[in-house]
C-alpha positions as CSV (number, residue, x, y, z in Angstrom):
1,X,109.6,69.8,6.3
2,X,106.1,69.8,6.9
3,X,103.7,67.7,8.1
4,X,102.5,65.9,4.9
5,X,106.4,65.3,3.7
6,X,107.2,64.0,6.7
7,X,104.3,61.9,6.3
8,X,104.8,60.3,3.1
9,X,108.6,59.5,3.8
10,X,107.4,57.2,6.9
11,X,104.3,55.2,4.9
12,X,107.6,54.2,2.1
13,X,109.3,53.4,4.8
14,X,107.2,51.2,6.3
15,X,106.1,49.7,3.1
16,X,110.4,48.5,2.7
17,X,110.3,47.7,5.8
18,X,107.7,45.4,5.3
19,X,108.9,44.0,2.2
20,X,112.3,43.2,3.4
21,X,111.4,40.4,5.7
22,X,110.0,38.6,2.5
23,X,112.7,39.2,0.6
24,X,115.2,37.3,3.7
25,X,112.4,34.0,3.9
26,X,113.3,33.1,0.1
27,X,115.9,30.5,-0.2
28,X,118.4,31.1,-2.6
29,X,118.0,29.3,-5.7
30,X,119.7,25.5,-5.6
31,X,122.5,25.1,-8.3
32,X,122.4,22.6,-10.5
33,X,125.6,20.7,-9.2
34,X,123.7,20.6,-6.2
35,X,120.5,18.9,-7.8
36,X,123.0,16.6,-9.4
37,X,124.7,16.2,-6.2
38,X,121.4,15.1,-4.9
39,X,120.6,13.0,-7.2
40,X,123.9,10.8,-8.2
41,X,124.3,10.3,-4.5
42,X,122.8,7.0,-4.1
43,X,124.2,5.6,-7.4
44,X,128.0,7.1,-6.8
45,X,129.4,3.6,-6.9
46,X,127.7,2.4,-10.5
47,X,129.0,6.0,-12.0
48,X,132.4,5.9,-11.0
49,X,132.5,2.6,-11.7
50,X,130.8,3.2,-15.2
51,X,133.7,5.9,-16.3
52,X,137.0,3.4,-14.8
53,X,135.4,1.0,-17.4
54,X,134.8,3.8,-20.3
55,X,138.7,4.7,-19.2
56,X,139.9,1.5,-19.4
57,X,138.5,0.9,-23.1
58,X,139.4,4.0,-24.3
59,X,143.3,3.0,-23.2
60,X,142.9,-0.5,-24.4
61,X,141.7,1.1,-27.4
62,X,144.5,3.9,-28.0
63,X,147.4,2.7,-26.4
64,X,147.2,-1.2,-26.3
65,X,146.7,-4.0,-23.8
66,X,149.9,-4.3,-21.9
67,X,150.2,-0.5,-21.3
68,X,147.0,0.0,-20.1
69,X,147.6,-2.9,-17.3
70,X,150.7,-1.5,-16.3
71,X,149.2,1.9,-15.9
72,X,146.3,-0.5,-13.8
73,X,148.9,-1.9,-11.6
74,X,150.7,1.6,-10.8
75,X,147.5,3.0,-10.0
76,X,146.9,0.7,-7.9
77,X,150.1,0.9,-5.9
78,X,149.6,4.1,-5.6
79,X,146.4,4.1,-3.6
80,X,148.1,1.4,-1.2
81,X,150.7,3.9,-0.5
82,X,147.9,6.2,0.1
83,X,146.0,3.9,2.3
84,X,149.2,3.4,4.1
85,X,149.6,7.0,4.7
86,X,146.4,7.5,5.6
87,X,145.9,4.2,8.1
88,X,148.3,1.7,8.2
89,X,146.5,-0.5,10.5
90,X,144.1,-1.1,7.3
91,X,146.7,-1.7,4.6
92,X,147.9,-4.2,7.2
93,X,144.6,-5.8,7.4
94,X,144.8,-5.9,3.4
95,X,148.3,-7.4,3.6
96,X,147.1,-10.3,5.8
97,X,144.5,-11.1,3.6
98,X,146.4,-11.3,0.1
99,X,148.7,-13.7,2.5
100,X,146.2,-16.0,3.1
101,X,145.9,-16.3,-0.5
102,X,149.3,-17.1,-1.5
């Protein structure tokens, strides 16, 4: 190769070489789940507690009363058992307060 070649193969090479460290400084784009993420955050009690109540009507609605409290009361024993499993010194906390009660 001659002089001139070799040349104009090292000015394109620096020219990606200078472009490349650009290209790593962006920041990837931010998904939307993420912005949603971001932003239901701080109200993550009111929505989940919006859709239990939108739940709950549609059962009452579909399937009747009594049904839907019996599906109420097996969901809720089944997250004792899970806060058993998970740390029984709390669901004995929770026990000694319902006993207070009764």
């Amino acid at each position: 190769m001659n002089n001139q070649t070799q040349n104009q193969m090292q000015g394109s090479m620096n020219v990606r070489q200078q472009a490349s460290p650009q290209a790593v400084e962006k920041q990837p784009k931010e998904s939307r789940f993420s912005r949603f993420y971001t932003w239901a955050k701080p109200y993550s009690g009111r929505i989940i507690w919006i859709l239990a109540g939108i739940i709950t009507a549609v059962l009452f609605l579909t399937i009747g009363f009594w049904r839907t409290i019996l599906i109420v009361i097996l969901a809720l024993i089944g997250y004792a058992i899970g806060v058993y499993k998970d740390n029984p010194m709390r669901f004995m906390r929770w026990l000694n307060i319902l006993k207070r009660f009764s």
